[in-house]
N, C-alpha and C positions, 0 to 999 in steps of 0.2 A: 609112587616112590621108586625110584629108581637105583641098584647097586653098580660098583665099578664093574662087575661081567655085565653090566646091561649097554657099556657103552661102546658105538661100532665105530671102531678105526678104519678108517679106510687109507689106499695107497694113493700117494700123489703124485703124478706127472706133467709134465711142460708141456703139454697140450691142454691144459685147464689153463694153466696162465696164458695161454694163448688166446683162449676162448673170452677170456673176462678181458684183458688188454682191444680185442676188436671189438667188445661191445663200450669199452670205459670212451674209446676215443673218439665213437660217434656220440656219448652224450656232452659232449662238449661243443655242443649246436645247441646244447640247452642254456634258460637265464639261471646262475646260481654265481656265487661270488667266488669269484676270479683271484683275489689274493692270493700273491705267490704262495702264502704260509700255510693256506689252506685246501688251493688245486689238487695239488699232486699228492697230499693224503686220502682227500677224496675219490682220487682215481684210481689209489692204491686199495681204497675198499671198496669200490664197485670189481675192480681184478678177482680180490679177495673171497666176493659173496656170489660174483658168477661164478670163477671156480668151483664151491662148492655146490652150487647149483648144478651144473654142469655131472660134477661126482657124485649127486646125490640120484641122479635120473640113470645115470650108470649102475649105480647100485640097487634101484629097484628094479632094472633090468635083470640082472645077476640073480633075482631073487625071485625072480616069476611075478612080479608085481604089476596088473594092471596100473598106467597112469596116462592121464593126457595131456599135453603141452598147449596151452593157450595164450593168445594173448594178452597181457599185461590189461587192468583195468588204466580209464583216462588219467588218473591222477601220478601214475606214475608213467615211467619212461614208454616211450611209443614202439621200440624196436626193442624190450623185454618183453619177454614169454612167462608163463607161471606153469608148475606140477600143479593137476588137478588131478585128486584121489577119489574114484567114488564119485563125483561131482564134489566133494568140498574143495576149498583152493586152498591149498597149501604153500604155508607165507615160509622161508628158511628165512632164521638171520641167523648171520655170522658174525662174529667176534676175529679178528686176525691176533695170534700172538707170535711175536716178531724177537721179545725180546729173551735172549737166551735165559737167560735167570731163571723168567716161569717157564720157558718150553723144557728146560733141564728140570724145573719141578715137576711138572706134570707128568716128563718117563718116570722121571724116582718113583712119587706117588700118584699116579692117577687119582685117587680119591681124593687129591686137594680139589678136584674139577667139580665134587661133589656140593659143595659150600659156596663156592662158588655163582656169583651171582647169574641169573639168564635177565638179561637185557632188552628192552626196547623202549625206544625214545618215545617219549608221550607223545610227540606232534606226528609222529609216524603213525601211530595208532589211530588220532583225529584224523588223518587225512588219508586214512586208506580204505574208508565209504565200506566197514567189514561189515558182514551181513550175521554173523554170529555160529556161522558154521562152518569158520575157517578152523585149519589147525595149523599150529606153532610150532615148527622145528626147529630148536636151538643147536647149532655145530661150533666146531672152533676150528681154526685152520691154524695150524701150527707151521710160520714159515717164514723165513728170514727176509731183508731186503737192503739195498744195497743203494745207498742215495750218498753219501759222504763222497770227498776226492779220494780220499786212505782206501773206504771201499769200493770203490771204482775202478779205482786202481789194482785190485787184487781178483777181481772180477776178470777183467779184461786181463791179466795174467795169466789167471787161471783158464782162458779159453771160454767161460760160460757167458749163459746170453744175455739180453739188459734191452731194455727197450727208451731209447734216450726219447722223449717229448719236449715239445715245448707250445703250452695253450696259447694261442690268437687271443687279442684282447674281443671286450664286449662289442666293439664296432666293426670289428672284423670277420666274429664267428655268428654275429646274430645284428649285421645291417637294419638300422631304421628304413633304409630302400635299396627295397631287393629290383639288384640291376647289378650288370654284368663287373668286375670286379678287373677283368683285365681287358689285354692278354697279362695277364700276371709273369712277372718276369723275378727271377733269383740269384744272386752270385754270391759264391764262396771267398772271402777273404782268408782263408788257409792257406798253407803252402801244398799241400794235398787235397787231388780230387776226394768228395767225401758224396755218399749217397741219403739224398731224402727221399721222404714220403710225405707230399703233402693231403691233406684231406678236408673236403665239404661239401657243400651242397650244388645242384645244377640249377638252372632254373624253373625244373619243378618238383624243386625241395630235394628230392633222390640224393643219396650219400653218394659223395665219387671220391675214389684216391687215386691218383699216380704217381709212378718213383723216377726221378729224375739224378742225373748223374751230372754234378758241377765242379763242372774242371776250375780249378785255384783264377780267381780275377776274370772268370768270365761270365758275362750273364749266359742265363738258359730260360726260355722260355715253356709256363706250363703250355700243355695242348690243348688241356678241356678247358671251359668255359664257367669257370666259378661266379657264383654267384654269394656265395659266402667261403669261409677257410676259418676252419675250428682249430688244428694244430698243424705242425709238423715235428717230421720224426727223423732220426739221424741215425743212423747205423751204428756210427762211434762218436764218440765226444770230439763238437769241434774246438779247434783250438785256438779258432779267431772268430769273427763275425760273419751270421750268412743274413744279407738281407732280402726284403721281397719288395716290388716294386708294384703297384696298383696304379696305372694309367688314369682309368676313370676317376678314381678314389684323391689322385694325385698327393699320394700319401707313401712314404716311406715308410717303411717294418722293419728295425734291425732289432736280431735276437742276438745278444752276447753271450759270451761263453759259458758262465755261471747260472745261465737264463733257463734250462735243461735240466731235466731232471728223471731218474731210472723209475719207473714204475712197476718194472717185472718182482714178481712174487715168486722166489725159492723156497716153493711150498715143498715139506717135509711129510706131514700127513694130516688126515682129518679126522675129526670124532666127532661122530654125532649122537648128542647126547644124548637128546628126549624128545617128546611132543606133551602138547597138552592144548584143549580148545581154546579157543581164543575168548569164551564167555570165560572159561574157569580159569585163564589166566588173568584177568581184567577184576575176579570175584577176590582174588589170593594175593596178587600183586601190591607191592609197597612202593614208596615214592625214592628213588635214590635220584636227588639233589644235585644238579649243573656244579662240576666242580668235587665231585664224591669221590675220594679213593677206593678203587675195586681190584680184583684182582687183575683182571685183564688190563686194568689201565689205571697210571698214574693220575690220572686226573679225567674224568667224564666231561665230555664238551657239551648236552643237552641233560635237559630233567627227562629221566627213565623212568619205566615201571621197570620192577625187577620179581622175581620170587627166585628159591635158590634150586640151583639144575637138579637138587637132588627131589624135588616135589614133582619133576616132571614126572611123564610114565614112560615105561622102557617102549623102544622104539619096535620092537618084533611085534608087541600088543597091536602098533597101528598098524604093521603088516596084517593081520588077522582079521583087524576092523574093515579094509581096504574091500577083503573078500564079501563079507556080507553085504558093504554099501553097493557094490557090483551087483550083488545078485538082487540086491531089491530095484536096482534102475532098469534090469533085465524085466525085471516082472512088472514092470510100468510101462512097458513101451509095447 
């Protein structure tokens, strides 16, 4: 069980939201659905959960905590990494809360975080091949975002940064025949040069990006040799059409104005709540229902298991555990 001094805030900065934006943009070479309504929140929680990935490996640093960075098991993403403690692999989910209301609750009272539900989707569970000696870190990243034209607008006012995207459809980022895609060719129908980044694959598979600079009504040709293209990226919101031209493909790509969308995470800060094993959470856990009001969300989009963050155990306990799992791998080797 855990009390509100057991819970660790940590400090946020824009080189976490950096860090999740370069890995959200190469999973979009993956198959998942494309729906405009659905992309760009999903890209907002892989931002969201590297970030605190990212903060949490910082903070075991800070803390003298042996850990080791491994590769991602097959079932998930190929170019994620996992903290492994000890030898156990340690799974973080994150929660994003975005919306002022609760992130102004939780400074008032940190102990609403207590009742609080701790979340994971069942099919995540099924599908992540756990061996039963994982552990579960539940975090929340408390941090604004900025998608509206109202806030776009006051963003770009304010000076602050914004990561405009826009995902390549199914046949673009993930070709039925992989073959050369250009020379891929672009033009700006703005009145102002505007700068992209486009990003994908080569032909052999290798992530490539380059930035290109499109003077108003003129083509510009990429340089490398795509073999696939997962998005592109816009500095500022254009204000008219840029399209892409694919030669072999002899297919037209125009992205329109409204087609773009900000992904960056104005993370505030993080808390991490607790752990708990993944037997004894699977042993305790309740069923909250596709469609459940929780606190972090208006409405749940998958059937969760849940228990509540206050059954976790404080998180210094698995700093301490960390120590011994160490010393007995020492004595086996």
């Amino acid at each position: 069980m855990i009390t509100i001094d057991d819970i660790t805030r940590l400090r946020y900065s824009p080189d976490l939201t950096e860090g999740g934006i370069a890995l959200a943009v190469r999973s979009l070479n993956q198959n998942f659905d494309r729906s405009s309504s659905s992309i760009f929140a999903r890209l907002r929680r892989i931002v969201s959960s590297v970030a605190v990935e990212l903060a949490f490996r910082r903070y075991l640093s800070e803390k003298a905590t042996p850990f080791e960075v491994k590769s991602a098991l097959p079932f998930s993403d190929p170019d994620r990494y996992e903290v492994s403690l000890g030898g156990h692999r340690c799974q973080i989910n994150t929660d994003l809360i975005s919306r002022r209301s609760l992130i102004g609750a939780m400074r008032r009272d940190p102990g609403t975080l207590l009742q609080t539900p701790a979340l994971i989707p069942e099919e995540q569970l099924s599908a992540a091949n756990l061996t039963g000696k994982e552990v579960l870190v539940f975090a929340f990243l408390l941090g604004l975002t900025a998608t509206s034209p109202d806030e776009l607008g006051k963003v770009m006012a304010a000076g602050q940064p914004m990561y405009l995207v826009h995902p390549l459809r199914e046949d673009w980022a993930n070709p039925s025949i992989w073959a050369p895609l250009g020379p891929l060719a672009l033009k700006n129908e703005c009145a102002e040069p505007i700068n992209i980044e486009i990003g994908g694959q080569d032909a052999e598979r290798n992530f490539i990006t380059e930035t290109l600079t499109l003077a108003p009504q003129k083509r510009c040709v990429a340089l490398s040799s795509y073999y696939s293209l997962a998005y592109v990226h816009s500095q500022a919101l254009p204000g008219a059409r840029v399209g892409l031209h694919s030669p072999a493909r002899k297919d037209v790509y125009i992205i329109q104005p409204h087609e773009w969308d900000n992904i960056w995470i104005y993370g505030l800060e993080i808390w991490l709540a607790g752990y708990i094993s993944e037997q004894d959470f699977r042993r305790k856990a309740a069923t909250t229902f596709a469609g459940s009001r929780v606190f972090q969300y208006s409405q749940t989009r998958t059937k969760n298991l849940s228990i509540p963050v206050s059954d976790l155990h404080p998180l210094g306990d698995l700093l301490e555990r960390v120590k011994s799992w160490e010393t007995r791998k020492k004595s086996w080797r």
